[in-house]
C-alpha positions in Angstrom: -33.3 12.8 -10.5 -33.9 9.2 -12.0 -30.4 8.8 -12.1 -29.5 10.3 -8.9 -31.9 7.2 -7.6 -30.4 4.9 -10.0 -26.7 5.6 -8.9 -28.1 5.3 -4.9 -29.8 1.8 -5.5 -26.5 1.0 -7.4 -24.7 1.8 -4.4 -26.5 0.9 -1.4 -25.3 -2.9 -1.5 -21.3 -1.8 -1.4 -21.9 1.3 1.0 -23.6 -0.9 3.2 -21.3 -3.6 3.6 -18.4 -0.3 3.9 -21.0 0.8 6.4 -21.2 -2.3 8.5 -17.0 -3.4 8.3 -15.4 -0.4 8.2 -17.6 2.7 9.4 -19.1 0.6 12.4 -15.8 -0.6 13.3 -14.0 2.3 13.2 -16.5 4.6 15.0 -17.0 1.9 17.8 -12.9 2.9 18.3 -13.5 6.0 18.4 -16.6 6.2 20.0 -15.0 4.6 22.7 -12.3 7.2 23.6 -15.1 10.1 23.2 -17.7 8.5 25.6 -16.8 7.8 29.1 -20.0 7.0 31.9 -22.4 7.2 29.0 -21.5 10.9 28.1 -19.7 12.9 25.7 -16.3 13.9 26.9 -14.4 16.1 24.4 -12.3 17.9 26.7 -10.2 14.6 27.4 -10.0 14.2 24.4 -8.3 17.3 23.4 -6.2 16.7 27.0 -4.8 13.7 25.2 -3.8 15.2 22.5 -1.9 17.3 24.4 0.4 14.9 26.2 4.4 14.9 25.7 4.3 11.9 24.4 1.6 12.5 22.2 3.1 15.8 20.4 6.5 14.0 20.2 4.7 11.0 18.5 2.8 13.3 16.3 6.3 15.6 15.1 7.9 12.0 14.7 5.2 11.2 11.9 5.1 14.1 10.3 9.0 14.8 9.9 10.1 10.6 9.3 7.1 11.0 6.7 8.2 14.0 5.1 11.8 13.3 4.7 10.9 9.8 3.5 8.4 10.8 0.7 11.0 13.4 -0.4 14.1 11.1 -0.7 12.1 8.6 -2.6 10.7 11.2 -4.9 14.2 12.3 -5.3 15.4 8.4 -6.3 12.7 7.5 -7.6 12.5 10.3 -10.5 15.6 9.1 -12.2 14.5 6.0 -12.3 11.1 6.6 -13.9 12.7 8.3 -16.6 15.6 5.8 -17.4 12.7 2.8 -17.5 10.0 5.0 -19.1 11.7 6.9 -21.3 14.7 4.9 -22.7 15.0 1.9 -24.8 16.9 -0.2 -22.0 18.2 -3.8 -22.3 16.1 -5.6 -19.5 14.1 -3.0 -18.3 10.9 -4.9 -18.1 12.9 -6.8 -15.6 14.3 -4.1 -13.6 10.9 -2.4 -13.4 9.4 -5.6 -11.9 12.5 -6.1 -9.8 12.0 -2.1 -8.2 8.6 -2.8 -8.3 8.4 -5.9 -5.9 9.5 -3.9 -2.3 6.1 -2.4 -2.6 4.3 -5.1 -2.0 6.7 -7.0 0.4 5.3 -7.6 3.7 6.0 -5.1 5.9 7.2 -7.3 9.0 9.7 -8.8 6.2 11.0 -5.5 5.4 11.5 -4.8 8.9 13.6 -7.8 9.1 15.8 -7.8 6.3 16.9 -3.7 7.5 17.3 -5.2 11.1 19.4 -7.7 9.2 21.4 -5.3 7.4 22.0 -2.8 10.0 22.4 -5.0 13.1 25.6 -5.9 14.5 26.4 -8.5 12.9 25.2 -7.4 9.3 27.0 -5.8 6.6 26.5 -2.1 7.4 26.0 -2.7 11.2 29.2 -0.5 11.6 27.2 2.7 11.0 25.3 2.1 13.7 21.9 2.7 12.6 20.0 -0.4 14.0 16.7 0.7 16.1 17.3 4.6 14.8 15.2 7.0 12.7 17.6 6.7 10.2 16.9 3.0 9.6 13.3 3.4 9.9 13.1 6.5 7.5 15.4 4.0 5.1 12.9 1.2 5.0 9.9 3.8 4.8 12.0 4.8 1.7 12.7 1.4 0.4 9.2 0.5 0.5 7.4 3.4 -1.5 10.2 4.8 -4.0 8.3 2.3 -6.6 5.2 4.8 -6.3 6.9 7.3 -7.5 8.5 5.5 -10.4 5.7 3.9 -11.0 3.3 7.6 -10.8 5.5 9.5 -12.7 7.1 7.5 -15.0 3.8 7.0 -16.3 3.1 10.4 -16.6 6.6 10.6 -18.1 6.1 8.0 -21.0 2.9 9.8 -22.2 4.6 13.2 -21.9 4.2 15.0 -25.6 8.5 15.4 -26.3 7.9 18.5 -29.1 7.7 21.4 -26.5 11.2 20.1 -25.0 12.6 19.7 -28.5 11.2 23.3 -29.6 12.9 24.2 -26.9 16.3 22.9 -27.2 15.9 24.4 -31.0 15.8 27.3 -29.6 18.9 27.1 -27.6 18.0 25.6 -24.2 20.1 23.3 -22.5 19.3 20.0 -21.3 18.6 21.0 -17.6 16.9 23.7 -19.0 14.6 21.9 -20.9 13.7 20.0 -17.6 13.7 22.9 -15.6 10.8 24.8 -17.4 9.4 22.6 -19.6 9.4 19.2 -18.5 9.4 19.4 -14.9 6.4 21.7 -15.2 4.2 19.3 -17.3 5.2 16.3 -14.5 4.4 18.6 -11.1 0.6 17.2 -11.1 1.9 13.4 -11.4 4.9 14.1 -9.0 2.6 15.8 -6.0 0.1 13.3 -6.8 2.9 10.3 -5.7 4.7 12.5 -3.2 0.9 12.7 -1.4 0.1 8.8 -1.9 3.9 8.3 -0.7 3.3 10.2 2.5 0.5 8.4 3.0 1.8 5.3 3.4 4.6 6.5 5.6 2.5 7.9 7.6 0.5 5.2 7.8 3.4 2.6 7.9 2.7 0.0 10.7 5.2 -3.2 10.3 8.3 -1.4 9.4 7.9 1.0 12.3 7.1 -1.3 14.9 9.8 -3.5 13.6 12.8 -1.1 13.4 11.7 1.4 16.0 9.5 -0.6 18.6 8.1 1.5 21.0 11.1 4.4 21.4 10.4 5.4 18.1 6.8 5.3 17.5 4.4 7.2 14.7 0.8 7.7 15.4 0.0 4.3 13.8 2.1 1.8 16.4 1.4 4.5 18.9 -2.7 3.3 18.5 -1.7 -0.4 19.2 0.9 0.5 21.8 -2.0 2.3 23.7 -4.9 -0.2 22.6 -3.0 -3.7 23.2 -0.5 -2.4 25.8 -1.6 0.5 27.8 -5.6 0.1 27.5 -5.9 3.6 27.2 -8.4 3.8 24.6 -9.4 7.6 24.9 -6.2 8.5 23.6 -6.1 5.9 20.5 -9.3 7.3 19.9 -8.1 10.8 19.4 -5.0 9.7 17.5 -7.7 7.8 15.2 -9.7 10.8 14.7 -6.1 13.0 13.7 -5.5 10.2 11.5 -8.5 10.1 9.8 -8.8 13.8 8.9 -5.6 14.0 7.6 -6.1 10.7 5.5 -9.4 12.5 4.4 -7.2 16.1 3.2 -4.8 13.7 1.5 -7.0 11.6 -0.8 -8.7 14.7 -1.7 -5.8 16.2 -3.1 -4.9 13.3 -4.5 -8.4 12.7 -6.6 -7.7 16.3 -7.5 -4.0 15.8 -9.0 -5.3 12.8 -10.7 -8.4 14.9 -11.8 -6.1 17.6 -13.4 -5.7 17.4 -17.0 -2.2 17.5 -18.7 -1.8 19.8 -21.6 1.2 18.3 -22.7 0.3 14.7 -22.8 0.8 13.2 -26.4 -2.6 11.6 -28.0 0.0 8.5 -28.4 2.7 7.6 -26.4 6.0 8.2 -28.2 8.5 5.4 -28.7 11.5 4.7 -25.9 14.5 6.6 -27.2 18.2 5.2 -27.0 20.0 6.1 -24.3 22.4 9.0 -25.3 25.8 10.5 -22.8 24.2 12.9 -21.2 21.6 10.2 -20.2 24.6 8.6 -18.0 23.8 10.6 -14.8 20.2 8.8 -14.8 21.5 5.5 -15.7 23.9 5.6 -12.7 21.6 6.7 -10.5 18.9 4.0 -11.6 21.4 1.2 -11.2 22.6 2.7 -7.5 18.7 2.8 -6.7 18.4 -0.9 -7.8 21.6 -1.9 -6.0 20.4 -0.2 -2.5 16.9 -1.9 -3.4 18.7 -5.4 -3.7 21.2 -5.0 -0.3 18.4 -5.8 2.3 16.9 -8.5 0.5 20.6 -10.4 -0.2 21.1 -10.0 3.2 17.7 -11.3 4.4 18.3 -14.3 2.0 22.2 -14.8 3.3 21.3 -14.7 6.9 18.9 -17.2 6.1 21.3 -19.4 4.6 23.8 -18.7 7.6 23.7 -21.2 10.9 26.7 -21.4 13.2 28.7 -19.9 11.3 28.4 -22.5 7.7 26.1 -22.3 5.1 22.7 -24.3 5.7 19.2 -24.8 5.5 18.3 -25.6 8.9 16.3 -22.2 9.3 14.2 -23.8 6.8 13.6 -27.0 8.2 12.7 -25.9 11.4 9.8 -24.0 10.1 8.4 -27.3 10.7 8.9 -27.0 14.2 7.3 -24.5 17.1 11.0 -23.1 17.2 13.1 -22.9 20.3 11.6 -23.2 23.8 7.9 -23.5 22.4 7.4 -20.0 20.6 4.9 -20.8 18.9 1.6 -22.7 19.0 1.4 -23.8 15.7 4.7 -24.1 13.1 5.4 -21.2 10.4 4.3 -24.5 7.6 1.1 -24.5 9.1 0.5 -20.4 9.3 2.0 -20.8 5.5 -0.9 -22.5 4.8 -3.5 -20.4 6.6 -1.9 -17.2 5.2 -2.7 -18.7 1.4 -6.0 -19.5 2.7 -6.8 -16.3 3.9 -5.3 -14.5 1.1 -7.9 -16.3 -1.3 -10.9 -15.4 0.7 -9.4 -12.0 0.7 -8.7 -11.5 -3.1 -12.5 -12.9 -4.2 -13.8 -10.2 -1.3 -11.8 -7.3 -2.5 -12.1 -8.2 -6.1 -16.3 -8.5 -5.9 -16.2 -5.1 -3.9 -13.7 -3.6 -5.9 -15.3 -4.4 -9.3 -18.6 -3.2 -8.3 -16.9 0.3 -6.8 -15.1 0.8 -9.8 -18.4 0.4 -11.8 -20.1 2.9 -9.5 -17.5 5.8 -9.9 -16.5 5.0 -13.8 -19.7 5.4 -15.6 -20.2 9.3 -17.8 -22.1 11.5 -15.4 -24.5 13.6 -17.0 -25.0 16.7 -14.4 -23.2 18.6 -11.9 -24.7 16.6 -8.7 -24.0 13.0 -10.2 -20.6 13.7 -10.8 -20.3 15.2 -7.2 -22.0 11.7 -5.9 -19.9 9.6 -7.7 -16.9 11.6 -6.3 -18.1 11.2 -2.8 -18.4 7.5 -3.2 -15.3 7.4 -4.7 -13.9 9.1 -1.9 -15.6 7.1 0.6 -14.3 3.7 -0.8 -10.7 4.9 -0.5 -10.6 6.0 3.0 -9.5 2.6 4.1 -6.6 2.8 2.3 -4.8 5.1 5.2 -6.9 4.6 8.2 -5.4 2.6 10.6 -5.4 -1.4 9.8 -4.8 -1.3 14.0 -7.5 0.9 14.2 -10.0 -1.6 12.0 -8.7 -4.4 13.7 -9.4 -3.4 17.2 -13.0 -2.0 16.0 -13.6 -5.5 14.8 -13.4 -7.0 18.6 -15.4 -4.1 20.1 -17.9 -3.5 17.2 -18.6 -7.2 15.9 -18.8 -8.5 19.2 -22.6 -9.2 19.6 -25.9 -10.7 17.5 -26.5 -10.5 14.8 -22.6 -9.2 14.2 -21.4 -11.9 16.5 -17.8 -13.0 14.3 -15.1 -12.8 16.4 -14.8 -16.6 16.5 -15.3 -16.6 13.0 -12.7 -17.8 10.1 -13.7 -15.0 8.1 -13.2 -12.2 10.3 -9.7 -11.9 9.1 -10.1 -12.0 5.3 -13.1 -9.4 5.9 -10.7 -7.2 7.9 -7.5 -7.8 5.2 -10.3 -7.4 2.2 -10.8 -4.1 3.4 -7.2 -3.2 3.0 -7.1 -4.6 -0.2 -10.2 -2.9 -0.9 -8.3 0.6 -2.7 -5.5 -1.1 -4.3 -7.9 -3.4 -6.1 -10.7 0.3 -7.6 -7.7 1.6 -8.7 -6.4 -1.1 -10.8 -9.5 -1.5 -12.3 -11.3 1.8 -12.5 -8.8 4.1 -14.7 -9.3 1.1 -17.2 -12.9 1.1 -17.2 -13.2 4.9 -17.2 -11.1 4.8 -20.1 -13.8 3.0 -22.4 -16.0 5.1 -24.6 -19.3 5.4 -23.5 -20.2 4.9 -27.0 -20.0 1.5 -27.7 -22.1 0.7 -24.6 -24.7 2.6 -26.0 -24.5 1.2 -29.4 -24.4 -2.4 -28.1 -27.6 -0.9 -26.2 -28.9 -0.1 -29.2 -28.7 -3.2 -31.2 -30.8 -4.8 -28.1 -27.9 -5.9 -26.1 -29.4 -5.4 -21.9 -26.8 -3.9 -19.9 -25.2 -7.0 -18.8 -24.8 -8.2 -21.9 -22.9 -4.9 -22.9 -20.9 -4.5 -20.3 -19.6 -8.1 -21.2 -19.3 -7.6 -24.6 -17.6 -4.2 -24.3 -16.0 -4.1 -20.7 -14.6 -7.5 -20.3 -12.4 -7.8 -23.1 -10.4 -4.0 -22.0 -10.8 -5.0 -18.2 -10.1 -8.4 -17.7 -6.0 -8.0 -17.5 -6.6 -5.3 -15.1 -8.7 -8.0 -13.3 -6.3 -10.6 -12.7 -3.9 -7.9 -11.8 -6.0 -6.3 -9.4 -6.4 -9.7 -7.9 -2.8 -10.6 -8.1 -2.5 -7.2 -5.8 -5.4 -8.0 -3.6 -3.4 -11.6 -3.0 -0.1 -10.0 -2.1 -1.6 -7.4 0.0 -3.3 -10.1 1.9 -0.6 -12.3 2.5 1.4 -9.3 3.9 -0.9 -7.5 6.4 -0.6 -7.3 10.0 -1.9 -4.5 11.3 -5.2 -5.4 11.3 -4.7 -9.5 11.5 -2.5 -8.5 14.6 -5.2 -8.0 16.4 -7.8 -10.7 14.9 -5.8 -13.8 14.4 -6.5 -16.7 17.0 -3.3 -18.2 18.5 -4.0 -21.3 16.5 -4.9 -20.0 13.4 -1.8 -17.3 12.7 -0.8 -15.9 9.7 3.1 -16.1 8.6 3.6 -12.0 9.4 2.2 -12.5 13.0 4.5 -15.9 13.3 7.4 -13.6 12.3 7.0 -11.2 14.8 6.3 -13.6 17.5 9.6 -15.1 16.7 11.2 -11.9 16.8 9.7 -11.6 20.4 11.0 -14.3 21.7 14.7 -14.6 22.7 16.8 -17.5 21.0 19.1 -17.8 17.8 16.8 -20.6 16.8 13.9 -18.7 16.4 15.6 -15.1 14.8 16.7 -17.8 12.2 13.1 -18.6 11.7 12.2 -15.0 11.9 14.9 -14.6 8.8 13.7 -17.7 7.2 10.0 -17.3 7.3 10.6 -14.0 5.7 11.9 -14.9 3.2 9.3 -17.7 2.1 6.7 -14.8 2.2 9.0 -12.2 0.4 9.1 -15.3 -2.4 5.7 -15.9 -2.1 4.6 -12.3 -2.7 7.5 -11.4 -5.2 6.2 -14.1 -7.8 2.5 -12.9 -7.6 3.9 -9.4 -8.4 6.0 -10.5 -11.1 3.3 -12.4 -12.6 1.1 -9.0 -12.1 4.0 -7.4 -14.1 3.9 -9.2 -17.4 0.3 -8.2 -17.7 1.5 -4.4 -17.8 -1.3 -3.0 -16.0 0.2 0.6 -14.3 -1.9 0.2 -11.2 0.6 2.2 -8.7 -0.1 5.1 -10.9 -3.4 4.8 -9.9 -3.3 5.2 -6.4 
């Protein structure tokens, strides 16, 4: 019991500030669609989720999702085994490289696919532009580096001798897969595929971007009906759906992760040479990197492309408010507000995230501590798929009065993108500090070290790389978000992805050349955090 209350006073600071910018926010939304005239109204609820429009949004989610999270397990699996199991030339590089459309802004990977696919682009004969083709395609590009990531970590640790006992005895190759390998990576690969639909499910910028509102999922359906139809009893109950299934998901996924592998090797063996039959994989790898690469060329060239000749004058009219006054403040100036934010973001997320991961890492000694810690743990993730739309609106309706008074406030949009950040940054950090032997806390403890003092003298050495990843993550993150800064940034004070879609609202060559050029400054901005992330070889996607 004197732990239980030592764990509870441990976590009151971070479940209250959860409590007060995420919980408050989000039930105000919700709170708002299930109370009308100062009563509870279910029934109208359950009416809305009824609707045509509703159900078609609803099978839309579910089947783009699916076949999504199963064409990037299926591209991504070859792929974790070439650059975690094979001694590659370069493949340090080409992880990074297959790594970085994870963390590209959404709005930018809308772009560069409307780029690729529109008319005028290289593969605009097909036809796809504005079709659930393209928008299952970018869902695709932007999570297939979960799954590497997930399972080829998995795949790197995996003990080889049952597969070789196996072929000793005869089996062939596929064989070996088939019931030996493949069996020992279904916990990893479920895990992924369930963080994978996740995401899609969640997806915001590349929906909206590629499918507008003809092809909406249950996440742009919530700002169609909050920012465009008002109709806040149905966002409400598309909120609550949401939510629930988020909820399912993570569990499963703590689960998976929870699931211990017999066939993990004590040490991870050495990257083999790549042998013939290995050729399939490479080729498939290399195709996965090519189709990776295609959008973001194209992005860069149509940048590059004015009138018909090779220029930068996309870039040097980010200095201006583009053509016939688009925006109120230049795409230089949201540049710089973005970076701002970002910081105030990362240092949020990073304090919260640290403290989290402490919370939910430390040995529990009894049944109910372990189920508290898993709660909590479970708690701090569910921003990771609840609507940023959803937090963002809850921010004007819930932090709109004393003493919660911030909607003119600068901060209310590094609060809102910190919360985002929030999962990414526990679990980057916590499968390193669980990791630690509980041991040498204890005899630093006993050699009259407090528990500060042992944490730093133990902890910080083993965590710090994970640190400066997790905040490099946290940065990125923040400098990509929309959903929620959609809804909170002032018309003054934009960030670059709300500038980008601005531009891409208003009609003009000018500004879709700003569009393509803005992108890209963000998609540079971003990829060098991530690359810098990379060389400290901290597997945080596995984590998720």
């Amino acid at each position: 019991m004197r732990r239980l209350v030592a764990l509870a006073a441990l976590a009151l600071g971070p479940v209250l500030l959860l409590g007060v910018f995420f919980v408050l926010p989000v039930s105000g939304m919700v709170s708002r669609g299930f109370w009308v005239d100062g009563r509870l109204d279910v029934g109208g609820v359950l009416d809305v989720l009824t609707r045509p429009r509703v159900l078609r949004v609803a099978w839309f989610t579910v089947w783009s999702s699916t076949v999504a999270t199963v064409v990037a397990v299926l591209l991504g699996m070859p792929a974790a085994h070439a650059l975690h199991r094979l001694a590659l030339p370069g493949r340090r590089v080409v992880r990074a490289a297959l790594l970085v459309p994870f963390v590209l802004p959404t709005v930018v990977v809308g772009v560069a696919f409307r780029q690729l696919l529109g008319e005028s682009g290289p593969l605009g004969f097909l036809g796809l532009d504005g079709t659930p083709v393209a928008i299952v395609a970018g869902l695709v590009f932007f999570n297939v580096a979960v799954v590497i990531r997930a399972v080829g970590a998995a795949w790197e640790s995996l003990d080889p001798r049952p597969g070789e006992a196996a072929a000793a005895l005869g089996a062939a190759p596929w064989q070996v897969f088939l019931t030996v390998t493949l069996p020992a990576l279904r916990p990893a690969i479920v895990s992924a595929a369930s963080v994978v639909f996740l995401f899609c499910a969640t997806a915001f910028g590349v929906v909206l971007t590629l499918g507008g509102v003809r092809h909406a999922t249950v996440e742009t359906e919530i700002y169609l009906l909050t920012t465009t139809l008002f109709d806040l009893r149905a966002a409400a109950a598309l909120s609550l759906v949401q939510l629930v299934v988020v909820v399912v998901l993570l569990v499963v996924a703590a689960r998976l992760r929870a699931t211990p592998d017999a066939s993990t090797a004590r040490t991870a063996p050495r990257p083999r040479r790549p042998r013939r039959r290995d050729v399939p994989v490479l080729l498939a790898t290399t195709l996965l990197l090519g189709l990776v690469a295609l959008p973001i060329v194209t992005l860069v060239a149509g940048s590059l492309h004015v009138d018909g000749a090779w220029s930068l004058e996309n870039y040097r009219r980010l200095t201006t408010p583009g053509e016939d006054q688009a925006l109120l403040v230049p795409v230089t100036t949201a540049l710089v507000t973005s970076l701002r934010t970002a910081v105030d973001a990362t240092w949020m997320a990073l304090l919260m995230g640290l403290a989290v991961a402490l919370l939910v890492t430390r040995r529990s000694r009894t049944r109910a501590e372990r189920r508290v810690r898993g709660a909590l743990d479970l708690f701090f993730m569910l921003p990771l798929g609840v609507s940023a739309v959803t937090i963002g609106f809850g921010f004007l309706i819930s932090l709109d009065r004393p003493p919660l008074d911030l909607r003119d406030s600068p901060m209310l949009v590094p609060i809102a993108q910190a919360l985002v950040a929030l999962p990414l940054v526990v679990r980057t950090i916590a499968p390193v500090l669980g990791g630690i032997d509980d041991k040498q806390r204890q005899a630093a403890a006993s050699l009259g070290a407090s528990p500060w003092r042992a944490s730093l003298t133990v902890d910080l050495p083993v965590v710090w790389k994970p640190l400066l990843a997790a905040s490099g993550f946290a940065f990125a993150a923040s400098l990509g978000e929309f959903g929620a800064t959609a809804f909170l940034a002032r018309d003054e004070r934009p960030t670059v992805p709300v500038v980008i879609f601005r531009l891409l609202g208003h009609p003009g060559e000018h500004n879709y050349g700003m569009a393509l050029a803005a992108s890209v400054v963000l998609a540079v901005a971003t990829a060098v955090v991530v690359l810098a992330v990379e060389r400290l070889r901290v597997p945080s996607l596995g984590a998720v």
